[in-house]
C-alpha positions as CSV (number, residue, x, y, z in Angstrom):
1,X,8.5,2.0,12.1
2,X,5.8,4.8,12.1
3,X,4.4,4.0,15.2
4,X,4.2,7.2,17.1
5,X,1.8,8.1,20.0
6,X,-1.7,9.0,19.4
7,X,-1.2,12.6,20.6
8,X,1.4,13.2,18.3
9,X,-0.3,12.2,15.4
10,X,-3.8,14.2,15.6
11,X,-0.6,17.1,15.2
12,X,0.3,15.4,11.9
13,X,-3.0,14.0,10.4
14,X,-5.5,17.0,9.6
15,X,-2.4,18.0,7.1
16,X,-1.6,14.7,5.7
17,X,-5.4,13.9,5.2
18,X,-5.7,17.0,2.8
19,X,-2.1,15.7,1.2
20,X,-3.6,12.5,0.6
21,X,-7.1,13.4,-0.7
22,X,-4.8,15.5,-3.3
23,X,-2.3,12.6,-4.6
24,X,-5.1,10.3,-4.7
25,X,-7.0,12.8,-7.2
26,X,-3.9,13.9,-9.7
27,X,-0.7,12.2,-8.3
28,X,2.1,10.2,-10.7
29,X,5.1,8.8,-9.4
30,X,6.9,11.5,-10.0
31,X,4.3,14.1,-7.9
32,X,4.6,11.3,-5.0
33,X,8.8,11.8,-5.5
34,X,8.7,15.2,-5.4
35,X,6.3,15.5,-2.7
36,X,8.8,13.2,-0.7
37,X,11.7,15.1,-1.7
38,X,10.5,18.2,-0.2
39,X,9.7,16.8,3.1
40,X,13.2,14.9,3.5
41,X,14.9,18.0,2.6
42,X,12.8,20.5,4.9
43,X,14.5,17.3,7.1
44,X,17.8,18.0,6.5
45,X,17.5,21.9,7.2
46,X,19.9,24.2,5.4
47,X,23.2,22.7,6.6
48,X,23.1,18.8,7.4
49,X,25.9,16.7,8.7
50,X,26.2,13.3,8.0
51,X,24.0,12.2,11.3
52,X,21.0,13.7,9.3
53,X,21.7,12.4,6.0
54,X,22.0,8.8,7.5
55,X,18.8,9.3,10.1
56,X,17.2,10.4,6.5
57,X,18.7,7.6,4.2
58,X,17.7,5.0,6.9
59,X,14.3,6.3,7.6
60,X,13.3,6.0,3.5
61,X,14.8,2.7,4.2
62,X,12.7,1.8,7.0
63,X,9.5,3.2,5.0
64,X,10.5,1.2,2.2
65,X,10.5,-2.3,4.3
66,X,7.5,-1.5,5.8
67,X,5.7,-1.0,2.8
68,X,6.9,-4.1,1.5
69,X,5.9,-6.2,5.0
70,X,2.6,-4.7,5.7
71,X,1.6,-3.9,1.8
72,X,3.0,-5.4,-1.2
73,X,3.9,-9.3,0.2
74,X,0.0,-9.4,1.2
75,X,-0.5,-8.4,-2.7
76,X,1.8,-10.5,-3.6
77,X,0.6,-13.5,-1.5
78,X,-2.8,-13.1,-2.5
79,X,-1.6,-12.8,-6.4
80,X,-0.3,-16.5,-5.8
81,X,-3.2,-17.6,-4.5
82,X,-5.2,-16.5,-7.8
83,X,-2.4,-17.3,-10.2
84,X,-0.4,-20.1,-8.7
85,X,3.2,-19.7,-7.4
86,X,5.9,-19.4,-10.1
87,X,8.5,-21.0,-7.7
């Protein structure tokens, strides 16, 4: 989960706010890919063992689901509600 204390973030945001302003201006999938690319593999560093390759596989993971939970079954449910279920 990204849950991280408040402290730590204010560290993180001032950056990512800049980051975000640009991707919502210009960005494609593939921008957002590469963008996530390069901070995964600043990540790894230059010579990763296999505890940072699965700490990296399982935190896309964990972004992935969390996406999904808090963003897209909301869409989804609300998609249902305008369209009618299809099960």
């Amino acid at each position: 989960m990204p849950y991280i204390e408040s402290g730590q973030r204010k560290w993180f945001d001032d950056d990512l706010q800049r980051l975000g302003a640009k991707l919502a201006r210009v960005a494609t999938a593939g921008d957002l890919n590469y963008i996530l690319t390069k901070i995964i593999l600043a990540y790894l560093g230059n010579e990763p063992h296999y505890l940072e390759f699965n700490a990296a596989v399982g935190i896309l993971e964990c972004v992935k689901q969390e996406l999904y939970r808090r963003r897209v079954a909301p869409y989804e449910d609300e998609k249902i509600k305008e369209n009618g279920d299809a099960y």
